[in-house]
C-alpha positions as CSV (number, residue, x, y, z in Angstrom):
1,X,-5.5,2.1,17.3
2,X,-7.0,4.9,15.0
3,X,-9.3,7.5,15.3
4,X,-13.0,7.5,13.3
5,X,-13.8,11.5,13.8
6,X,-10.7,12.2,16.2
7,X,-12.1,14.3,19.4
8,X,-11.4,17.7,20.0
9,X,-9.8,16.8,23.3
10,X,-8.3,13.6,24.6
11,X,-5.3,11.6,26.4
12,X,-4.7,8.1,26.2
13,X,-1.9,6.9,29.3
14,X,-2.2,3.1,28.0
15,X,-4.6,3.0,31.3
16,X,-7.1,5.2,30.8
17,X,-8.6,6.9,27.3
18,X,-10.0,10.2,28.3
19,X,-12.4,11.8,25.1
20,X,-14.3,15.2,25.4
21,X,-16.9,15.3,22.2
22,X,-17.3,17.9,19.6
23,X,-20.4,19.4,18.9
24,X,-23.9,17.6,17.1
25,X,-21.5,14.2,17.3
26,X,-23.9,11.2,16.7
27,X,-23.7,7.3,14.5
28,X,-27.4,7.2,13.1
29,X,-29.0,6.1,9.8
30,X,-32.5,7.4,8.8
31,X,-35.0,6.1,11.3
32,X,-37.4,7.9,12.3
33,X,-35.6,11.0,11.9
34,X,-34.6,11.0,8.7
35,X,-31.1,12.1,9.1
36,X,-27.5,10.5,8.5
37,X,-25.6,11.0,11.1
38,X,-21.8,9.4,10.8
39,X,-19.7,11.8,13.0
40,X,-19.4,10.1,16.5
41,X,-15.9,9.2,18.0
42,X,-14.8,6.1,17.7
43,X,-10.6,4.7,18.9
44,X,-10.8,1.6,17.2
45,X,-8.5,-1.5,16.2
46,X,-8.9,-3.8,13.6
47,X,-10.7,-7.5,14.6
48,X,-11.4,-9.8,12.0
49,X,-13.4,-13.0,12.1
50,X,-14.6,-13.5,15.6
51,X,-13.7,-11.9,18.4
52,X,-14.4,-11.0,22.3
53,X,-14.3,-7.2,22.8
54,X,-14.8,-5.5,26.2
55,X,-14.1,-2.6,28.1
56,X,-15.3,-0.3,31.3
57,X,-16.3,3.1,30.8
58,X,-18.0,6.3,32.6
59,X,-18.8,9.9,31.7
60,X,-20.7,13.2,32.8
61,X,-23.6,12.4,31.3
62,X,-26.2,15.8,31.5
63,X,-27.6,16.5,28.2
64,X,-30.0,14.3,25.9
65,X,-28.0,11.4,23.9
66,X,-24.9,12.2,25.9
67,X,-23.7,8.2,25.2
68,X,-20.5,6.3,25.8
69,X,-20.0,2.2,25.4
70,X,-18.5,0.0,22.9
71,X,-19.0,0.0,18.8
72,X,-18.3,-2.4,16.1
73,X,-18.3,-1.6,12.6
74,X,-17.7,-2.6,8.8
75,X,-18.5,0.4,7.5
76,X,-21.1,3.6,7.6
77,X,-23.7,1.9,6.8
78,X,-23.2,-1.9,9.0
79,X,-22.4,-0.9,12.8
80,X,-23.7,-1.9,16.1
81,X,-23.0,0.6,19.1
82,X,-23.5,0.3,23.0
83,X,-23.3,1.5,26.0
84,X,-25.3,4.4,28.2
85,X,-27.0,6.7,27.1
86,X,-28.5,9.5,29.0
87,X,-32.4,9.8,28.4
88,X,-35.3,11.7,30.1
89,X,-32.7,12.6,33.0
90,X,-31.6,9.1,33.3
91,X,-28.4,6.7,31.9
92,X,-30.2,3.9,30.5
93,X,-28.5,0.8,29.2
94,X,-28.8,1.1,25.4
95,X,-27.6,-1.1,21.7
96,X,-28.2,0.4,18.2
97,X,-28.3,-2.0,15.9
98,X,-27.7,-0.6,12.1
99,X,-27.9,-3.0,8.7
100,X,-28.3,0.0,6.4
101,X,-31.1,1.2,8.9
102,X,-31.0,2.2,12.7
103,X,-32.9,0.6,15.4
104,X,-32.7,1.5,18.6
105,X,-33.3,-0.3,22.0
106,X,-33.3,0.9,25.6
107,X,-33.1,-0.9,28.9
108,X,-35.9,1.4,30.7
109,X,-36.7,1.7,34.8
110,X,-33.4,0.9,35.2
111,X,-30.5,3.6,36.0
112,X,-27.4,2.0,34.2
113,X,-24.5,2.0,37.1
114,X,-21.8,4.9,36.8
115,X,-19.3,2.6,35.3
116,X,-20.5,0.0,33.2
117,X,-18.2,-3.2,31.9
118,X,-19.4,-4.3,28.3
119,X,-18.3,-7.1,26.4
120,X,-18.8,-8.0,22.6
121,X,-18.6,-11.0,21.5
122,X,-18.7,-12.1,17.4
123,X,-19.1,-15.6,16.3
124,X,-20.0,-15.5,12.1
125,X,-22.7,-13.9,11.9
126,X,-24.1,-13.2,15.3
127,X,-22.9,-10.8,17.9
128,X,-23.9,-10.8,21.4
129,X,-23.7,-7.5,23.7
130,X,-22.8,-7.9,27.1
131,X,-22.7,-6.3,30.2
132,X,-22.2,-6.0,34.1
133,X,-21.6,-3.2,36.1
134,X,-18.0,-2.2,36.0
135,X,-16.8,-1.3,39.9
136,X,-17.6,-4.5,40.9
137,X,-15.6,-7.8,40.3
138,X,-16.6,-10.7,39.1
139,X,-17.4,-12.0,35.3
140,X,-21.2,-12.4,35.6
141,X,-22.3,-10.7,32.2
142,X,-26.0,-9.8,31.4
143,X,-27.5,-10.3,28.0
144,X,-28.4,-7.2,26.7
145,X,-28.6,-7.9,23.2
146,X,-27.9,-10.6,20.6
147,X,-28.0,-9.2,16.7
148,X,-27.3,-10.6,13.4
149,X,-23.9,-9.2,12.2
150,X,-22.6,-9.7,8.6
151,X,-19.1,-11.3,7.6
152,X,-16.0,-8.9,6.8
153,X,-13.1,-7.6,8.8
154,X,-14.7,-5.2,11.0
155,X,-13.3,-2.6,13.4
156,X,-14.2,-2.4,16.9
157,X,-13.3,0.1,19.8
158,X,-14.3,3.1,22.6
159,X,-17.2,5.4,21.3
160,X,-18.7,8.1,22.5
161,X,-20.9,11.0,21.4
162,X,-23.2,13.9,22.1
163,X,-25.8,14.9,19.4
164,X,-26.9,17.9,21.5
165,X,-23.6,19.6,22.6
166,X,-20.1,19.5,22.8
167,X,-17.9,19.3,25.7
168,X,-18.9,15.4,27.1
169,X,-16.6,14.0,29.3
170,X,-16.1,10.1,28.7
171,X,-13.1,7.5,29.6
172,X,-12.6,4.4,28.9
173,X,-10.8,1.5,30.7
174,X,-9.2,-1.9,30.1
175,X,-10.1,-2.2,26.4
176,X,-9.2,-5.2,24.6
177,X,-10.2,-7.4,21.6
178,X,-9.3,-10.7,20.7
């Protein structure tokens, strides 16, 4: 696995992937905003064709847009990421879905669990996010989204971010893809 905008600070023991963010850290395209926004972290691996993705993750979410989850991507301008995000005081369930444009999509009056499980899954062209909560057994996953995804060798992995600080504490556990 590579780094995408390698951390300031992390440890990987083959168990756990520990990140802490740099500063203004974000994966964003235009909407609403106006800004590009391409410097998130993202440990990914290579995946092509189809694929099943998943992993269970946590962090010390405080600050607006702290976020952690899963991301898959062909390139800066073709990405999907997910995960929690933290938003008005809360970590909400979230999926941005970018084709040269960002949309965005939250999971509201519902506090995401402290450690989430979230599985992608690609098959062609579609790719359907995933989750369950992640401390408690079991492989009943929740739809959360389903997206159209185009063709090409993508790459897929951890990601976190935190547009409005630096300093966020995420890990990461039991990734795999294949």
């Amino acid at each position: 696995m590579e780094w995408l905008n390698e951390p300031p600070a992390w440890h990987d023991d083959g168990a756990r992937l520990a990140v802490t963010t740099a500063a203004n850290t974000d994966f964003w395209r235009v909407t609403h905003y106006g800004f590009v926004r391409d410097s998130g972290h993202l440990r990914h691996a290579q995946a092509p064709g189809d694929f099943t993705a998943e992993a269970s993750f946590g962090g010390a979410y405080r600050t607006l847009y702290d976020q952690a989850g899963l991301m898959v991507r062909l390139d800066e301008r073709h990405w999907v990421k997910a995960g929690v995000e933290f938003v008005d005081g809360r970590r909400l369930l979230s999926c941005v879905v970018t084709r040269e444009f960002s949309d965005w999509s939250l999971v509201p009056g519902h506090d995401a669990p402290e450690v989430v499980r979230l599985r992608l899954r690609r098959e062609g062209t579609a790719l359907h996010v995933e989750w369950r909560p992640g401390e408690e057994g079991g492989t009943d996953y929740k739809p959360l989204r389903l997206a159209h995804f185009p063709e090409g060798r993508a790459s897929v992995g951890p990601m976190c971010c935190s547009p409005e600080r630096g300093g966020f504490e995420a890990w990461f556990e039991g990734f795999r893809v294949g």
